[in-house]
C-alpha positions as CSV (number, residue, x, y, z in Angstrom):
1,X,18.4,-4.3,9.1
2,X,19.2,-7.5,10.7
3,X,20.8,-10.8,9.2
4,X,18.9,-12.9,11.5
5,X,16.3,-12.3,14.2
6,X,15.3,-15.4,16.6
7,X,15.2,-18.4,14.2
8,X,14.5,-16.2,11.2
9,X,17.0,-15.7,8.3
10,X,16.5,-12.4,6.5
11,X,15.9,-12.9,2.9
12,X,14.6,-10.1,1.0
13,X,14.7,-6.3,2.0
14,X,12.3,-4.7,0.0
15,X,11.7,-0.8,0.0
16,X,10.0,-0.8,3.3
17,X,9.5,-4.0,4.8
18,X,12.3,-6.0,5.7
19,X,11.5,-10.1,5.1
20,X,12.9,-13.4,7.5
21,X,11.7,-17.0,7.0
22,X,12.1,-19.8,8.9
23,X,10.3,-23.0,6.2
24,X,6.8,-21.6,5.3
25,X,6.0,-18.9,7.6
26,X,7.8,-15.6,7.1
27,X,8.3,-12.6,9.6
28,X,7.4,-9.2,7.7
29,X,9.1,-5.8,9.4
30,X,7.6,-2.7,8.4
31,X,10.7,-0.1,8.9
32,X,10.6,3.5,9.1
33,X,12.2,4.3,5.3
34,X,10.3,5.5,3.2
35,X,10.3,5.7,-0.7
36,X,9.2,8.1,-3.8
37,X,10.0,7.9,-7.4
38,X,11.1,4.5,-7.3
39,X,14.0,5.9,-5.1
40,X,14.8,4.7,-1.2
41,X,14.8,8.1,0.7
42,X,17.9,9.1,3.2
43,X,15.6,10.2,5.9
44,X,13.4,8.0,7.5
45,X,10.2,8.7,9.0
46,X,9.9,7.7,12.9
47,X,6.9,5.3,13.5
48,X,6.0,5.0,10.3
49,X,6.7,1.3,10.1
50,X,4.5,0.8,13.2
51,X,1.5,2.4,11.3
52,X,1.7,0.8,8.3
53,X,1.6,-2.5,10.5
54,X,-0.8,-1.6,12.6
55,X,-3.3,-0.8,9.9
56,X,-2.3,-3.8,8.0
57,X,-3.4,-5.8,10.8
58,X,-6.3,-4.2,11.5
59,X,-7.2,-4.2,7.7
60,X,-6.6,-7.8,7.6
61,X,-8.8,-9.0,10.1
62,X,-11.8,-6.2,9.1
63,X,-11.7,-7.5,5.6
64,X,-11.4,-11.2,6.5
65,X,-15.2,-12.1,5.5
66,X,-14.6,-11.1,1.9
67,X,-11.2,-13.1,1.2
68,X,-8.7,-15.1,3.6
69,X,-5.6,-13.1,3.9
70,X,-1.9,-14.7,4.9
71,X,-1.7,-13.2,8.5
72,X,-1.3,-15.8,11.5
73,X,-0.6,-12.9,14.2
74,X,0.6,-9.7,14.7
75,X,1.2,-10.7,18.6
76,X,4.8,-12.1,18.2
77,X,5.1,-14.7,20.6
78,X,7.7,-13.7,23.1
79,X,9.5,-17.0,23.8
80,X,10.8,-17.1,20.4
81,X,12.8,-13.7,20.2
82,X,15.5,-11.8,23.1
83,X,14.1,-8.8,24.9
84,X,16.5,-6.7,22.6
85,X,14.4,-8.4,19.7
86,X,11.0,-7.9,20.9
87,X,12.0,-4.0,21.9
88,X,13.0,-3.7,18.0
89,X,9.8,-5.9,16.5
90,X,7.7,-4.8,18.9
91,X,4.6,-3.1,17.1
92,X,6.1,-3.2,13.3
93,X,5.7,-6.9,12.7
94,X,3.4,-9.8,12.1
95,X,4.2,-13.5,11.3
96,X,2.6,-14.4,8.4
97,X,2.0,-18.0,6.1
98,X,4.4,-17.5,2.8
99,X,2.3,-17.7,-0.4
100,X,3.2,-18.2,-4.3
101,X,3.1,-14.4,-5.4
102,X,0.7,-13.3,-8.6
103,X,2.9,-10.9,-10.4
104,X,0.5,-8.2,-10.5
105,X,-0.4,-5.2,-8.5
106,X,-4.0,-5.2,-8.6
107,X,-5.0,-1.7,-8.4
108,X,-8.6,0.0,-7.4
109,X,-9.2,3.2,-8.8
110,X,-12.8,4.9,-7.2
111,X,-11.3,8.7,-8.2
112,X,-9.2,10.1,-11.3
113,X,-5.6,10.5,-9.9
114,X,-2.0,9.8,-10.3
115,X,-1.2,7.5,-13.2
116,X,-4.8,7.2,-13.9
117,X,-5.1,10.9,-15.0
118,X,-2.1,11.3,-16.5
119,X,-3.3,8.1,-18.8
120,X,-7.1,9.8,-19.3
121,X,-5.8,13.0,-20.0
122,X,-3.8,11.7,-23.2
123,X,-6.3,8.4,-24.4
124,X,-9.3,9.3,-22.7
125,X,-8.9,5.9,-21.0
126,X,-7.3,3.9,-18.1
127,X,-5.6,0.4,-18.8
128,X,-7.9,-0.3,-21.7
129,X,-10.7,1.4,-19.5
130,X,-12.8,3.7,-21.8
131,X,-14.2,6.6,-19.6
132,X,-16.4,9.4,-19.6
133,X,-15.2,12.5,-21.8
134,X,-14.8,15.8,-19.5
135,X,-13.8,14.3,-15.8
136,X,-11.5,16.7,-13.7
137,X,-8.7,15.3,-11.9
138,X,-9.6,13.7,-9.1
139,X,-13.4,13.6,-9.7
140,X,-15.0,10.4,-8.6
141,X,-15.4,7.9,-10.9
142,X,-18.8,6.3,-11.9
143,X,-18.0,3.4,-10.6
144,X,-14.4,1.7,-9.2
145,X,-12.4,0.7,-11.8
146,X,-10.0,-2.6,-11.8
147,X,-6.6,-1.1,-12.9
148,X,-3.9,-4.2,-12.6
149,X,-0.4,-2.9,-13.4
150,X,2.8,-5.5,-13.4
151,X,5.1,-6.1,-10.4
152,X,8.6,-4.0,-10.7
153,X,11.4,-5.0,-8.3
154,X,12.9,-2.0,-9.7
155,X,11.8,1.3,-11.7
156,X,8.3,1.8,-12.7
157,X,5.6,-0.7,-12.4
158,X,3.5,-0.7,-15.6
159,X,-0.2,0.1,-16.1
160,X,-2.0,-3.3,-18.2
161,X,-5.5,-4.0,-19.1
162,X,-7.2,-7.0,-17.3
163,X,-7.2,-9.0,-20.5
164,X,-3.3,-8.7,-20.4
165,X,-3.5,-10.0,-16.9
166,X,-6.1,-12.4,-17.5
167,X,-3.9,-14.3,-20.6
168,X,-1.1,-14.4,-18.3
169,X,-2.3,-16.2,-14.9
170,X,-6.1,-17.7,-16.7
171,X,-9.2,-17.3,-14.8
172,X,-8.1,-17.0,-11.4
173,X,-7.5,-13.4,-12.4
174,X,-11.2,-12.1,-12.8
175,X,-11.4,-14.1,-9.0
176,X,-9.0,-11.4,-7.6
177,X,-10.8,-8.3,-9.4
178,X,-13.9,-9.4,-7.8
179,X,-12.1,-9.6,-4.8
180,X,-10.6,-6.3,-5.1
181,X,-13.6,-4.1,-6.0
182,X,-15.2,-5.9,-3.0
183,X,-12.5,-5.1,-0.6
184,X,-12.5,-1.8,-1.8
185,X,-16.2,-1.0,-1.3
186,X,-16.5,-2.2,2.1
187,X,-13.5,0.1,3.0
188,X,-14.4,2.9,1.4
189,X,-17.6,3.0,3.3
190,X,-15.8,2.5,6.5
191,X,-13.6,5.1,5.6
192,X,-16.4,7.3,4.5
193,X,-18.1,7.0,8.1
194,X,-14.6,8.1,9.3
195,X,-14.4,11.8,7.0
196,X,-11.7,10.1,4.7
197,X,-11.9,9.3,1.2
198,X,-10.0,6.2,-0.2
199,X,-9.5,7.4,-4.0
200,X,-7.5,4.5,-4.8
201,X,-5.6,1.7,-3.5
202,X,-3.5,-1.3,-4.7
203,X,-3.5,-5.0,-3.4
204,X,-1.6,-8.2,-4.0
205,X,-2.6,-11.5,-4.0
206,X,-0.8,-15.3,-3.7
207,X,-1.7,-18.8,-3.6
208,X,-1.1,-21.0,-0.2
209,X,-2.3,-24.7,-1.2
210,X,-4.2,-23.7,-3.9
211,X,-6.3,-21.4,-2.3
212,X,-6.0,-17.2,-3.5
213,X,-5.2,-15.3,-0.6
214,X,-4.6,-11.5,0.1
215,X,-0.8,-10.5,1.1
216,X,1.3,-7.9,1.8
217,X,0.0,-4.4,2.9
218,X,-3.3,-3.2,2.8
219,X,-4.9,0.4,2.9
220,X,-2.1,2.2,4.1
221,X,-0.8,5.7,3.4
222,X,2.0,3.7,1.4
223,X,-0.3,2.0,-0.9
224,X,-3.6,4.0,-1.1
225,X,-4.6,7.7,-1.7
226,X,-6.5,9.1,1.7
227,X,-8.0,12.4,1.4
228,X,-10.2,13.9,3.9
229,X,-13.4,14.6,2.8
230,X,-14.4,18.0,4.3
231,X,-11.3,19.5,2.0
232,X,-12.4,17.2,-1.4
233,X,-12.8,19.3,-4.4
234,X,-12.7,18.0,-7.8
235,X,-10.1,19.9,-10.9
236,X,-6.8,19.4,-8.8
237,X,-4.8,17.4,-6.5
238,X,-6.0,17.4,-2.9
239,X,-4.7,17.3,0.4
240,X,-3.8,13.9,1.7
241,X,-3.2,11.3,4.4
242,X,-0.7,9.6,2.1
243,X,3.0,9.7,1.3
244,X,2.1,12.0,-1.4
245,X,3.1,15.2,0.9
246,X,6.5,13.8,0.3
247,X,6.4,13.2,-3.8
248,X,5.0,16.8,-3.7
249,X,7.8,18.3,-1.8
250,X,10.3,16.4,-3.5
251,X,8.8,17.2,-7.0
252,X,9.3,21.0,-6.4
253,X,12.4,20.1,-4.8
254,X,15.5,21.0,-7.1
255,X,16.1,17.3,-7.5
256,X,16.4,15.8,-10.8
257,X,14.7,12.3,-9.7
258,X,17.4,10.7,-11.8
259,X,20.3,10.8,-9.3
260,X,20.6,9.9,-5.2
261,X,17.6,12.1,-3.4
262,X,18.2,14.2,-1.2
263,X,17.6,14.2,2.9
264,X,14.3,15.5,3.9
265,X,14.0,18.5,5.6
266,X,13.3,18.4,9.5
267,X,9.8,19.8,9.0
268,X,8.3,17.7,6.1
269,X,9.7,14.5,8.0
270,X,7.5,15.8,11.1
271,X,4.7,16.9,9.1
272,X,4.7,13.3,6.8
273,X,5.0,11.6,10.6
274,X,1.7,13.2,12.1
275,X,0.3,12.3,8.6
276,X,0.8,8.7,9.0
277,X,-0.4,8.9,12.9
278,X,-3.8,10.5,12.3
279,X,-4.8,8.6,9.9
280,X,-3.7,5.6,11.7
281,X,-5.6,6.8,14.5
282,X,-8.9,7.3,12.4
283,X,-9.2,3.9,10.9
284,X,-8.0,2.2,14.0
285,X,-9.5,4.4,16.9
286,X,-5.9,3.8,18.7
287,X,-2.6,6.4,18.8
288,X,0.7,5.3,18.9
């Protein structure tokens, strides 16, 4: 991490993505750490920052015609940085307008998983959601769901009902769950064409001049569930694209997840790398 970087002044490192501003455009880094149970991991994952950008920016401009999004390029212009600079931002970052944040992570939920069916299994519901009686984890759902859950800095984020989010930011809230399920749907049947399954996903959203726009990250293995779909089978937890290989090792790890985690293991970093890469390479059609 850098204190400065051209005429950029570093003002938030967040768990991933490291954030400079210079007035109202912001430069985002996508790094290679990677996190799990609300913990920052030792290891970190080589390239994975450049595939989280690189799908981000692809995502953004594939999803443009259903809600304007806060990217201005992911081409940095080269005038502005040193060649040491550019070697170290080179394929990891985009320049981007800043927006006021909604405090909401506004989740999409097309398959039973995850906090979802750890909620159904003991109310028969998800954020308020009443659902069918009988589903198996990770069955699909009749239709996607709207799931919003509040913003943590630190710890847990918490599952709410839309009503809850709708009574604290007004109408501009059922705005962004339209958007959402919409942004969903068209990925998930690009996705479908590619053999991958987008179970769920979560978004965030801001306001730049008074219009809602989509921020942040969008369908990568750090903020959606990708399985592939020749291995889907409904009544257990399926094999992934996602950073959930790395929850799974770590939860039959010895760690308690209440004290400092432990380095990963040589082989699960490698194995979570070619994760991140392949499914990078399906949604985008480019490797690394």
């Amino acid at each position: 991490m850098r204190e400065k970087i051209g005429k950029y002044k570093l003002i938030k490192q967040g768990k991933v993505r490291d954030i400079y501003t210079d007035g109202d455009v912001l430069l985002v880094v996508a790094s290679d750490r990677i996190s799990a149970f609300d913990y920052i991991l030792p290891s970190l994952i080589p390239d994975k920052g450049k595939v989280l950008n690189r799908l981000s920016c692809f995502w953004f401009d594939f999803l443009s015609d259903i809600v304007d999004n806060h990217k201005i390029t992911c081409d940095l212009p080269e005038e502005d940085f040193s060649r040491e600079e550019i070697d170290y931002l080179k394929e990891r970052s985009m320049l981007v307008r800043k927006a006021e944040v909604f405090p909401f992570e506004c989740v999409v939920r097309g398959y039973l998983s995850g906090s979802g069916w750890k909620e159904y299994r003991q109310k028969g519901e998800v954020c308020g959601i009443k659902l069918p009686a009988g589903l198996l984890e990770s069955q699909k759902l009749p239709q996607p769901i709207f799931t919003p859950a509040t913003k943590a800095e630190k710890g847990h984020d918490e599952n709410v009902t839309f009503e809850y989010m709708r009574q604290q930011i007004g109408e501009v809230a059922d705005y962004i769950k339209e958007k959402s399920l919409a942004l969903y749907n068209k990925a998930y049947n690009y996705a479908w064409e590619k053999g991958i399954i987008i179970a769920d996903t979560k978004f965030e959203f801001g306001r730049i001049q008074g219009k809602v726009v989509l921020i942040d990250e969008v369908f990568t293995p750090d903020s959606s569930r990708f399985w592939p779909q020749e291995e889907y089978s409904p009544g257990l937890p399926q094999k992934s694209f996602d950073k959930q290989f790395v929850r799974d090792y770590l939860s039959g790890s010895s760690w308690d997840k209440n004290s400092p985690p432990p380095a990963l293991p040589q082989e699960i970093i490698n194995k979570t790398r070619e994760k991140y890469i392949e499914i990078g390479r399906k949604f985008t059609g480019e490797r690394l």
